[in-house]
N, C-alpha and C positions, 0 to 999 in steps of 0.2 A: 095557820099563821106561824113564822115564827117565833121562838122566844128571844126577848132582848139575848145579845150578844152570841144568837147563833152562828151569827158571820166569822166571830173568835172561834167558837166551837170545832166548825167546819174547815177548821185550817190545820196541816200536818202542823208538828211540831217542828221543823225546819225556815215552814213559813212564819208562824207565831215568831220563833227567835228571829226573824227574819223583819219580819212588823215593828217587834219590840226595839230593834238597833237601830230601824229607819227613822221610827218616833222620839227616838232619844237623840239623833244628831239633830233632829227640829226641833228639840228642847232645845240644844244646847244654841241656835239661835235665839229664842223667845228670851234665854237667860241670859242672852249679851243684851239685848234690849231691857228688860228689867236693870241691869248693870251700870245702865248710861241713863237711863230714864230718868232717873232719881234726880240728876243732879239740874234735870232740866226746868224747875224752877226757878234754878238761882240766877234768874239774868238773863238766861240762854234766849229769852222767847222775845227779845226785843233787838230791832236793827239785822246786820247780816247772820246774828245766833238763830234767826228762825230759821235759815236754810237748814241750819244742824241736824234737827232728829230729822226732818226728811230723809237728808242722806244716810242718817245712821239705818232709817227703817230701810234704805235699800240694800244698804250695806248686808241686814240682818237676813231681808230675803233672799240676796244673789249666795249668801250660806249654808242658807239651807236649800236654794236650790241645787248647790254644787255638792253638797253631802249628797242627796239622795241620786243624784248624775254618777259623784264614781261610787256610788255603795253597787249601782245597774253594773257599772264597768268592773266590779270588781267580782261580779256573778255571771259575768260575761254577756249583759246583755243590752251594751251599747259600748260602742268607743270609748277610748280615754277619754277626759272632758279635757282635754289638754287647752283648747279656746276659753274655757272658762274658768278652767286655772288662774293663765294670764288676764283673762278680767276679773276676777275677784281681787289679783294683786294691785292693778290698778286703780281699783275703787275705791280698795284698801288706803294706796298712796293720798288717793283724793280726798279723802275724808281725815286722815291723819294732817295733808293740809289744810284743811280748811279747820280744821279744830286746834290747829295752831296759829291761823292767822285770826281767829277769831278771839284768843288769848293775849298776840300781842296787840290787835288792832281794834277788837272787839269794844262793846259795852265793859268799861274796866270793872277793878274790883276782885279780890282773893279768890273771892266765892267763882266768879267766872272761869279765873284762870287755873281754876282745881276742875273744877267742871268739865273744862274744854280739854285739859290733860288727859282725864279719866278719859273721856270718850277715846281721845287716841290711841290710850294703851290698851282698852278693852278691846277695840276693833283691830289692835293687829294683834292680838295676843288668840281671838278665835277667828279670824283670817290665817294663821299659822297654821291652828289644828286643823282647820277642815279643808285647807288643801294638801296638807299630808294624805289625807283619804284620798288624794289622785294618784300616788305617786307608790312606788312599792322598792320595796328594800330600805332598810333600816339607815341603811347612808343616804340614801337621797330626801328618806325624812328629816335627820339632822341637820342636813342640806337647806332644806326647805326653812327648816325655824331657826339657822342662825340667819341666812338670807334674810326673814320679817325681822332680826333682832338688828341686824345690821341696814334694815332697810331702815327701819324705825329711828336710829342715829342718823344718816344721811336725809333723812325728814328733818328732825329737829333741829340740826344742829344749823343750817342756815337761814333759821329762821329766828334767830340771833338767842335761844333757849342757852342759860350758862353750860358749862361742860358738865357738872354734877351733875345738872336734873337730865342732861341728854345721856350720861351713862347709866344712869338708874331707871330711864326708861328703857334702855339697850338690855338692861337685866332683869325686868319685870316680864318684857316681850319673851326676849330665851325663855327662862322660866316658866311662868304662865303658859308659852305656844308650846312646851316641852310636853307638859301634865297633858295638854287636851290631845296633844299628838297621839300621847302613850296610851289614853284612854280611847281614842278614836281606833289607832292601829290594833289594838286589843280587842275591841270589840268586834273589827272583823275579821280578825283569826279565830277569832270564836265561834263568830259564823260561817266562816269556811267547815269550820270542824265541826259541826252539825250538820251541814251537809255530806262533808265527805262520810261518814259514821252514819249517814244514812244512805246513803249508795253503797257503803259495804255490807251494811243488813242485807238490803236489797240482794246486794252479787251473791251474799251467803245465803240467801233464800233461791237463786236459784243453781248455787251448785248443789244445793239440799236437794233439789229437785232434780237435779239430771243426773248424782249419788244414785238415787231411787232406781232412775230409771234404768242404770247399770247394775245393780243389783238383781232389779226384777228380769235384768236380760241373763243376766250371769244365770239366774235361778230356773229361769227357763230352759238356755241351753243344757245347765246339768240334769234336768228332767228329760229332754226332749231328742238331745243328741246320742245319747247311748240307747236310745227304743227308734229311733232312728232311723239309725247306724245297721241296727239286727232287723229291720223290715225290711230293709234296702238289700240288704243278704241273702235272708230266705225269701223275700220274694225272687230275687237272681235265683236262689237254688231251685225255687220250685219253677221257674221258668225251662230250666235246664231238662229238670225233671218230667213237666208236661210234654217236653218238644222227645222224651225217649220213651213217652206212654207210662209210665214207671208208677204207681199208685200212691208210691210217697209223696209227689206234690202235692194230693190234697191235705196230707196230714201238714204239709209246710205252710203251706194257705191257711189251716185252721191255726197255726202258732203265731202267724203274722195276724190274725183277727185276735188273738189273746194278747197280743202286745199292742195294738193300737188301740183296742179298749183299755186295758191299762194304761195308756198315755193319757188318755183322755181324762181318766180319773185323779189322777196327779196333776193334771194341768188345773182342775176343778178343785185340787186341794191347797195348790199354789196359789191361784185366784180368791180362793177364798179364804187364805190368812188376810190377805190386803182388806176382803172386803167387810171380815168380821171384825166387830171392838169389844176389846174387853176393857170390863167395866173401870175394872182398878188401874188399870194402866191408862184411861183415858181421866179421869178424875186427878192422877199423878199429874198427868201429860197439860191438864186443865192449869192448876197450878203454877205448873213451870212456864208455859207459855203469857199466860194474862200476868202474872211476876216478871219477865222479861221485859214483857210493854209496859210496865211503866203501873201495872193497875191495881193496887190492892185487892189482893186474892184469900180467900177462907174456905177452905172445903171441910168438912163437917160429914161424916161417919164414923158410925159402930166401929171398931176395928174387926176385920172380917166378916164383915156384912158383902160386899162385893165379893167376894169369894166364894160365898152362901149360895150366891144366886143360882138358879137355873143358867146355862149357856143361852139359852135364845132370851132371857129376860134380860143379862146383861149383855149382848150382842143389843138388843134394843133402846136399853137405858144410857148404852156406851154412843150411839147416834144421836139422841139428845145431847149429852154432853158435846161430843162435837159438836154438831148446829149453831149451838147455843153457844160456843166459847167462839167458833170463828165469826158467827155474828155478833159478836161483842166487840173482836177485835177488827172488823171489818165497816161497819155499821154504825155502831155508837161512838162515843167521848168519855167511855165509863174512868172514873176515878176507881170506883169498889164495886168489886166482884164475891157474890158467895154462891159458894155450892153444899147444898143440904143432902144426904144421902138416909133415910129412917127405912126400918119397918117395923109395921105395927098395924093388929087386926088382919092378917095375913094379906097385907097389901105392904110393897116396897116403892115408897116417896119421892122423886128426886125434884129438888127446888132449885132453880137459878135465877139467880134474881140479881141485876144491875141498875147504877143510875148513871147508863150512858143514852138512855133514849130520850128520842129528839122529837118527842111531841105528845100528845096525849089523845085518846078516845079511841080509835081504832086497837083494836086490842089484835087484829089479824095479824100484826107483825108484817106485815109488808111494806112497811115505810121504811124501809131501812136502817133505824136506828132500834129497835129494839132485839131484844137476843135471840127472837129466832125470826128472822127475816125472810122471807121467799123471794129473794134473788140468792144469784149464783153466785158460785165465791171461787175467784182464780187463784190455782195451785200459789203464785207469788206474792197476791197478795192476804192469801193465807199464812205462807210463812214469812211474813215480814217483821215477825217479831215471836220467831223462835229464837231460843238462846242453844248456843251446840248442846249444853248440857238436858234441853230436855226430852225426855222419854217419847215424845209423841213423834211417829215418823214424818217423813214427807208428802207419804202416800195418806196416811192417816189423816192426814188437815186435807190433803188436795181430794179426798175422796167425798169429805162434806161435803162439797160442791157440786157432784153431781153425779155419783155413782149410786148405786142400787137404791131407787126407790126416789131419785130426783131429793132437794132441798127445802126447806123451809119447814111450815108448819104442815102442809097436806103431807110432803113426803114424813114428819116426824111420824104425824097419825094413822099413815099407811101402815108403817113398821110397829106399833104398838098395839094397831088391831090387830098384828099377825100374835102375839101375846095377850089378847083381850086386855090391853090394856087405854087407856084414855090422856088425853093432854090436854090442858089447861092454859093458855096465856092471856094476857093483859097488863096495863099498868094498874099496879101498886101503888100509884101516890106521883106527886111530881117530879116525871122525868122516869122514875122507879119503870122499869119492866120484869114481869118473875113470870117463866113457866115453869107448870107443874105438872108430870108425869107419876102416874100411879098403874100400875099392875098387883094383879092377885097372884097368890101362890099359892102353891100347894101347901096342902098341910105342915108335911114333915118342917117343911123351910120357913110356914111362916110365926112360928115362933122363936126361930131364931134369929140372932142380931138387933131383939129391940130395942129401941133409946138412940141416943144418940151424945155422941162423944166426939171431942174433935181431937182428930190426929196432926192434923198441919195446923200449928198456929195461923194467926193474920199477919202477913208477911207485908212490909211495902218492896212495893215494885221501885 
């Protein structure tokens, strides 16, 4: 089942800002209703005053339905509402009449004809702001709300309103329609600019990834082109050599079998820097990334405890770390992230533990929201939330996904039983997911680096 407000949970953070601008220009309807509501005791509800809030409530609706039309349009995904522009203007008009002729012709009385004012400058004052939201560039918005301020006077004034109170509503309108413009237009350059700053991540996660890929060719060819190069030679020489009976081709033949087994070895060394992690630089690389996105991060070891380690215990320990950090960043909605690093009793500890999972009981971690999940993780959206500054390669996050020994929590325990080591996951509490990885050591090592000290403070993201 899920938990209230998972539907919040589940949404990037470009959609949330994105939620939250569209809810607040429907505020800003409900609050022109509230604004005029008030005064609709005073008289309003008797003779032609009861037309009034009707048309105010359509008024309030045709605004907020014209917000949320160009917020689409301004994301590109419908038309200008240019049609409902000009209908909301002249609702506008309609209702600024009739709330003025409901003032002079109305149920009399001060009370009314303050009443009936009010409703007309509220209604063109956010009729102003929220057809600026159709409209783009900063003259055509000013465009827009002297036009209401000036429509506003060509309302009142032949409707025999003295010149004073028709100029003071002409300055209320400007005014008033200025503020919500400036707040409307703001709020969606705001969310322009969390979208675009996320398609840049985005662009930057995959030139990170095609960096790599040139890299890893680069590294190739300087391995591979110069052993090559010299098989491609002494094989031509021993060719030459065989075709004149000559006995040095076979000596040439056996030099071409010493350099392509060396090649082969090299290619098996090149392969497997990508495919080994060490410990320290993945616990760095931990840090930097889940601090990037946004996540309160704590990592917690010995100082030189990672370094201690065997190569194949921290080749192993360094795989949970990843797992666990891209399925946090992939997976969950974690706020806070910690990483424990001990040893002690000649076993080396590593804990991670987050509150970005999105349910409880299943402790498999296959729901996708806990940190170590068994689905697959794509090289981009692995690094969708590296920062240039961190340590952890391209290869290095895209490799979680699904190199040597597959993902999740079987491929963790594959890789730990090759160290007799064991792994633990579940939730912790609500929402809480923590695995825990423990391996034995050898003697010499496991008295070293016990306790535990923290080297990187709690950083926010």
């Amino acid at each position: 089942m899920c938990r209230p407000g998972g539907w919040w949970r589940r949404k990037s953070t470009p959609a949330k800002v994105e939620t939250y601008t569209r809810w607040s220009f429907h505020f800003f309807a409900f609050a022109e209703f509230t604004s005029v509501g008030v005064p609709f005791g005073s008289g309003l509800w008797t003779g032609p005053g009861l037309w009034l809030p009707v048309l105010v409530v359509g008024h309030c609706v045709l605004c907020a339905v014209t917000a949320s039309r160009s917020l689409d349009w301004t994301r590109g995904r419908r038309p200008q509402p240019v049609r409902l522009l000009w209908t909301l203007a002249a609702a506008s008009a309609a209702v600024g009449v009739a709330a003025m002729w409901i003032a002079e012709h109305g149920p009399g009385g001060k009370a009314v004809e303050t009443a009936a004012g009010g409703v007309f400058g509220v209604t063109m004052i956010f009729a102003a702001g929220n057809t600026t939201l159709g409209v783009r560039g900063w003259r055509r918005v000013g465009a827009v709300v002297v036009g209401y301020a000036a429509g506003a006077g060509a309302v009142a004034l032949p409707l025999g309103l003295p010149g004073g109170a028709v100029l003071v509503s002409m300055v209320a309108v400007l005014i008033g329609g200025a503020f919500i413009a400036a707040t409307s237009v703001f709020s969606v350059w705001l969310l322009d600019a969390v979208y675009r700053l996320d398609e840049a991540r985005e662009t930057r996660a995959r030139l990170a990834v095609a960096e790599e890929r040139l890299r890893f060719g680069r590294d190739l060819h300087d391995v591979m082109g110069r052993n090559l190069a010299v098989i491609a030679l002494k094989s031509e020489l021993a060719v030459q050599l065989a075709r004149r009976g000559l006995p040095e081709a076979v000596e040439q033949m056996i030099e071409v079998q010493r350099i392509a087994q060396e090649s082969q070895h090299e290619v098996r060394d090149v392969v497997r820097g990508y495919r080994e992690a060490d410990l320290g630089v993945e616990l760095t690389g931990a840090h930097g990334v889940l601090t990037a996105a946004g996540i309160e991060c704590e990592v917690r070891a010995a100082p030189g405890t990672a370094d201690g380690l065997p190569a194949e215990v921290q080749s192993a320990l360094g795989w949970v770390v990843r797992e666990t950090t891209t399925n946090v960043l992939r997976h969950g909605d974690a706020g806070r992230c910690s990483v424990g690093l001990r040893v002690a009793e000649g076993h080396v500890v590593l804990t991670v533990e987050n509150d970005g999972a999105g349910g409880s009981g299943d402790s498999g971690g296959s729901g996708g929201s806990g940190a170590a999940g068994t689905s697959r993780v794509s090289p981009i959206s692995s690094l969708s939330s590296v920062s240039p500054a961190s340590p952890v390669s391209a290869v290095s996050l895209r490799s979680a996904g699904g190199v040597g020994g597959g993902s999740g929590l079987a491929g963790l325990r594959e890789r730990l039983a090759g160290v007799d080591g064991r792994l633990e996951a579940g939730f912790a509490g609500a929402g809480v997911f923590r695995v825990v990885a423990e391996v034995p050591l050898p003697e010499r090592v496991g008295t070293t680096g016990a306790g535990e000290a923290a080297v990187m403070g709690e950083v926010t993201g």
